[in-house]
Each structure stands twice: as structure tokens, then as C-alpha cells.
C-alpha positions in Angstrom: 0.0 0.0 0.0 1.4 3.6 -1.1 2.1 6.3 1.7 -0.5 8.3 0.1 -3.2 5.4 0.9 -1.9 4.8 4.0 -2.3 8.6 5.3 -5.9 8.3 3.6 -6.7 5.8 5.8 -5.4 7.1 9.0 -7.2 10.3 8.2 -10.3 8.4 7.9 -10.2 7.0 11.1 -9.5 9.8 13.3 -11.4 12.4 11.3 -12.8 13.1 14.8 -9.3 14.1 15.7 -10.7 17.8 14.3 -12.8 19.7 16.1 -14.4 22.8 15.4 -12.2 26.1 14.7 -13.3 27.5 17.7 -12.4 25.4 20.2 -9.1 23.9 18.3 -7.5 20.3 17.7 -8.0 17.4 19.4 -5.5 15.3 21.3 -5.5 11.2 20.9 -7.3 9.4 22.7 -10.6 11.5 22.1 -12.8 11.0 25.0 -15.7 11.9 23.7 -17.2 12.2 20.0 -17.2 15.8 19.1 -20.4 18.0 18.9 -20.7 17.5 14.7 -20.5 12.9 15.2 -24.0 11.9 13.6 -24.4 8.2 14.2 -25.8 6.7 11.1 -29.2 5.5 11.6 -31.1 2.7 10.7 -33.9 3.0 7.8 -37.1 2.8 10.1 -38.8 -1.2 10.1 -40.8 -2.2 7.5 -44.4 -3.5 8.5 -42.6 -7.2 7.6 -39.5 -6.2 9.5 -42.0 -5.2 12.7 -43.9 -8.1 12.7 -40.3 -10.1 12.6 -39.1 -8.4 15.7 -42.3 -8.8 17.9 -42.4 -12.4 17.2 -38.4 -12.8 18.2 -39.7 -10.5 20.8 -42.2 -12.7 22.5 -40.0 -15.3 21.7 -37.1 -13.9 24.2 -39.4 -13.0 27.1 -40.3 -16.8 27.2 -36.8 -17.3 27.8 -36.2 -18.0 31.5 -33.2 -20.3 31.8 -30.0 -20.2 30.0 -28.4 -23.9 28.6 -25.2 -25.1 29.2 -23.2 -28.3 28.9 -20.3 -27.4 31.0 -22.8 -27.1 34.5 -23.2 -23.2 33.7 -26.9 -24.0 32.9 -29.4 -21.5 35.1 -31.9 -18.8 35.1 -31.4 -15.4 33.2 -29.3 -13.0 35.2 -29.8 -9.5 35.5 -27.0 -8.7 33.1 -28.6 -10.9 30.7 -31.5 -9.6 31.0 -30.2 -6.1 29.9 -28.1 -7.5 27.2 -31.2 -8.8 25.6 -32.2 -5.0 24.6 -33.7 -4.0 21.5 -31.0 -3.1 19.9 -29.6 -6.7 20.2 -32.8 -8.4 18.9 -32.7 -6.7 15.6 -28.9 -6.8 14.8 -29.5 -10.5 15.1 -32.5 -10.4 13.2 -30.1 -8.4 10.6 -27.6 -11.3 11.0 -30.0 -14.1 10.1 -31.7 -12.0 7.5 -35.0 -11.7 9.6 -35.4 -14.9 9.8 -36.8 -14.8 14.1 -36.4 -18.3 14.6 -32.8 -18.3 13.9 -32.0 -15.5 15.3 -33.8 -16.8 18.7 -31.3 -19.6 18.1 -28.3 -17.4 17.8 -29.3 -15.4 20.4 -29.4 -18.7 22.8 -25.8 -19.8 21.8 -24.4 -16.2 22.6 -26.1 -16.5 25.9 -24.4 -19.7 26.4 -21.2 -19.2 24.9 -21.2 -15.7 27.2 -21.8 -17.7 30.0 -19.3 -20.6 29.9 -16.6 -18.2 28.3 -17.1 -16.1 31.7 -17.1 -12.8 29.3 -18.5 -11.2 32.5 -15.6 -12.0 34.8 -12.4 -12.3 33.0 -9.6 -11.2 35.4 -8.2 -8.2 35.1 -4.5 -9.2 35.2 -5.1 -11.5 32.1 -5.8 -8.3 29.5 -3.3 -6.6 31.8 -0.8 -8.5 30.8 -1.2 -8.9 27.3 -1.7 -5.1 26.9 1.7 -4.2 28.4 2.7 -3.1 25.1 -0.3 -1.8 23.6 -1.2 -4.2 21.3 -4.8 -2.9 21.5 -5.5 0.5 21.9 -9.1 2.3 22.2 -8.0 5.7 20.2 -11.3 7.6 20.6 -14.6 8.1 18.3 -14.8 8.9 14.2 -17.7 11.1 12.9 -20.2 9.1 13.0 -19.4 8.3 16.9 -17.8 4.9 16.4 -15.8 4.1 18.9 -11.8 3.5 17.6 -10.0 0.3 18.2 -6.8 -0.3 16.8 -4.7 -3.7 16.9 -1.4 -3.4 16.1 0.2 -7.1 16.0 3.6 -6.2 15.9 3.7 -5.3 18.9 2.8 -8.6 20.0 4.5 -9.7 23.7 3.0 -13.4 24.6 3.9 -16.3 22.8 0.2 -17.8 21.6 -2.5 -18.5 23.9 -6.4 -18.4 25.1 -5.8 -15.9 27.0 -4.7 -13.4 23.8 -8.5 -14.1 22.8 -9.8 -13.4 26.1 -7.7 -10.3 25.9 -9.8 -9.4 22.7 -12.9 -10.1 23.8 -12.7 -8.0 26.7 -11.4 -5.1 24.7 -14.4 -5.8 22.4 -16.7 -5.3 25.7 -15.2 -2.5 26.5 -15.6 -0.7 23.3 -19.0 -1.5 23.7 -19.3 -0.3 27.2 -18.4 3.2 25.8 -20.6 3.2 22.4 -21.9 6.6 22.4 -26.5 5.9 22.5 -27.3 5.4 19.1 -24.1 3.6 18.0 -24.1 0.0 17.3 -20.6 0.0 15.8 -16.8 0.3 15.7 -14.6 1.1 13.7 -11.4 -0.9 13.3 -8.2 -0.2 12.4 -5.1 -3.0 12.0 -1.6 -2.2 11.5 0.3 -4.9 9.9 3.7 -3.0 10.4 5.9 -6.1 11.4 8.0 -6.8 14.6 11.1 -5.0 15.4 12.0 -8.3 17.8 10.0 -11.2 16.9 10.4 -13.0 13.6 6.6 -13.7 13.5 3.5 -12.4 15.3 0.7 -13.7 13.1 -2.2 -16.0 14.9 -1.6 -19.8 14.7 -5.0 -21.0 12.0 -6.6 -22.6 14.8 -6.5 -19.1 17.2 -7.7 -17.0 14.0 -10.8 -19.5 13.7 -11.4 -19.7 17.2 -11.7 -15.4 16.9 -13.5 -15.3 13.6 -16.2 -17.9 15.0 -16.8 -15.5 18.4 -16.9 -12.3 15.9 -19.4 -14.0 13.6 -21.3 -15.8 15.9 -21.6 -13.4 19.0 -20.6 -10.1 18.1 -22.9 -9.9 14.4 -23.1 -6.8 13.3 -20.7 -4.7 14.9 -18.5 -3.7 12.9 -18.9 -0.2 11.2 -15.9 0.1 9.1 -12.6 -1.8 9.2 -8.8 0.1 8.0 -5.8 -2.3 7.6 -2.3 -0.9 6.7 0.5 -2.1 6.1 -0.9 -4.8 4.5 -3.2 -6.1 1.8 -6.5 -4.6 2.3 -9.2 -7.0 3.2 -13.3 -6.7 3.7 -14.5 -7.7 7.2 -17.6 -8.2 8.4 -18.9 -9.4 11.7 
């Protein structure tokens, strides 16, 4: 990639990096998306599209226990509850193509897989640790309030493990935690710059499944735009 694309990209990411004359430019990390971020917003449901979501709708307050196979298996909890918002129903229903009774199904495996993954109560020293040297960094908002997460590999400090994909997910929940109301997405950006002192710091196949399968599965329709540098440009969706 030309140095030309590559400062086209980084100016597309942090275009929130700008702020208004008045008030001058902003310093990274932006803590807050700027007074002119508009969140894109959904096209409002069809009469098809409504009838879709109260089905799913009735289908989820039915819902009182969640299933496990690893004796994780019990009633909703309070944090369950509230992650089964609106909002979550229909980007499932987005994911399955409005099709309610698999996105009731996907919704039950992300309960489950939330569950027994213990998303809720990773230790802290794990990310910690794997974040000494900023591998993952939360840079601040773009204009349309997306919340900024860039990965840069290279700078990589643990030799392969679970807990570099527990280190992800947790960022991932974090970036959520902070999604401005009316923001669904982020936008990602991965630098591809390689190691100054490790010969290699790309994912082992079966790590980069094991992450593709938890984006795909449990985080659909999240992502709002995706930047890679220093590297071939690729189209992600999850």
C-alpha cells in the first residue's frame, strides 16, 4: 500500500481528531465524540420487518433459563436480561436476514457461549498483561461516533495463547461499554507494520478460527468500518 493510501486511511479513522475552529484540535485518545459525530441511523422497520421483531420479541421474554453443557446452565441474570435490549434483537435479526427463529437460536448460543466463556468475569490481570505493550488500543470516536479500536500485532509480547483471545474479547466489551447511545458499531483499524523483535507475530490458524467464529457468531453486526495498513487490504464483516 502507497504512503498516500496509507495517510488516507489514517485520516479516515480519526477524522474526529478535528474539532471545530473555535475550540481547536484534538488530542488522541478523544474522549468523547465531538459535537458534529452523527451516528448513522437505521432506515425505520418495514411492516414485515416489525412483525419479525415482535415475534423474536415474545420469543425472548419466554426465555427463562440459559443452557449449558459445562454445569453453567441456570436462570437469566440481571446482566442478561439487559443484554437482551432492542437493539440486540434486531442486529440479530439483521444477521439471520430476519429470519426470528434463527435469530432466537443465535441469540441462545451467545447466551451460552457468554456464559461458559465467563465474558463477564475475565480477570483483570489477564488483558493486563497482554496489553503491556499496547497491542490494543481504544484511540477515541470517528464522525459518525464509532468508537476507535486499533490492533497493532507487531507489537505482540506473549507467545500464543487463550488468553490473547480473552484479551480481545474483553477489549471488544469495553468498546461497547463506551458506544456513544445510538451507536451499534466500531470502527477498526489493524496495522500490519511487522516486529522489530520477533520474527513472526501472526495468529496460529486454529487461534484465527477460534476469533472469527466468536466475531461471527456473537458479536454480528458490529463492525462499522474496518482500515488495515500495512498490508493487503481486506473486507471484514462481523
Amino acid at each position: 500500500m502507497s504512503t498516500p493510501d496509507v495517510a488516507a486511511l489514517t485520516t479516515a479513522l480519526a477524522e474526529t481528531a478535528v474539532q471545530e475552529k473555535s475550540t481547536g484540535p484534538l488530542k488522541l485518545p478523544v474522549s468523547a465524540p465531538t459535537a458534529s459525530s452523527k451516528p448513522k441511523e437505521h432506515e425505520p422497520l418495514t411492516e414485515e420487518q416489525q412483525k419479525k421483531y415482535d415475534l423474536l420479541l415474545e420469543q425472548i421474554k419466554a426465555l427463562t433459563e440459559v443452557p449449558s453443557t459445562k454445569d453453567k446452565a441456570g436462570p437469566l441474570t440481571d446482566s442478561e436480561k439487559q443484554w437482551l435490549s432492542r437493539e440486540c434483537l434486531l442486529r440479530y435479526l439483521r444477521a439471520t436476514k430476519w429470519q426470528e427463529k434463527d435469530a432466537e437460536k443465535r441469540i441462545v448460543k451467545t447466551l451460552t457461549w457468554r456464559r461458559e466463556y465467563g465474558v463477564e468475569t475475565i480477570p483483570l490481570e489477564n488483558p493486563s498483561l497482554e496489553n503491556e505493550t499496547g497491542k490494543q488500543i481504544i484511540l477515541g470516536y470517528d464522525k459518525e461516533g464509532r468508537v476507535c479500536h486499533y490492533l497493532n500485532p507487531g507489537r505482540q509480547n506473549t507467545q500464543a495463547s487463550p488468553r490473547q483471545v480473552q484479551h480481545l474479547v474483553y477489549m471488544l466489551e469495553r468498546v461497547i461499554d463506551i458506544m456513544p447511545a445510538g451507536v451499534e458499531t466500531l470502527s477498526l483499524m489493524i496495522d500490519f507494520k511487522p516486529s522489530k523483535t520477533r520474527a513472526s507475530t501472526h495468529p496460529s490458524i486454529g487461534m484465527a478460527r477460534e476469533v472469527l467464529d466468536i466475531l461471527q457468531n456473537h458479536y454480528p453486526e458490529r463492525l462499522g468500518r474496518a482500515l488495515i495498513i500495512n498490508g493487503m487490504f481486506s473486507s471484514v464483516t462481523f
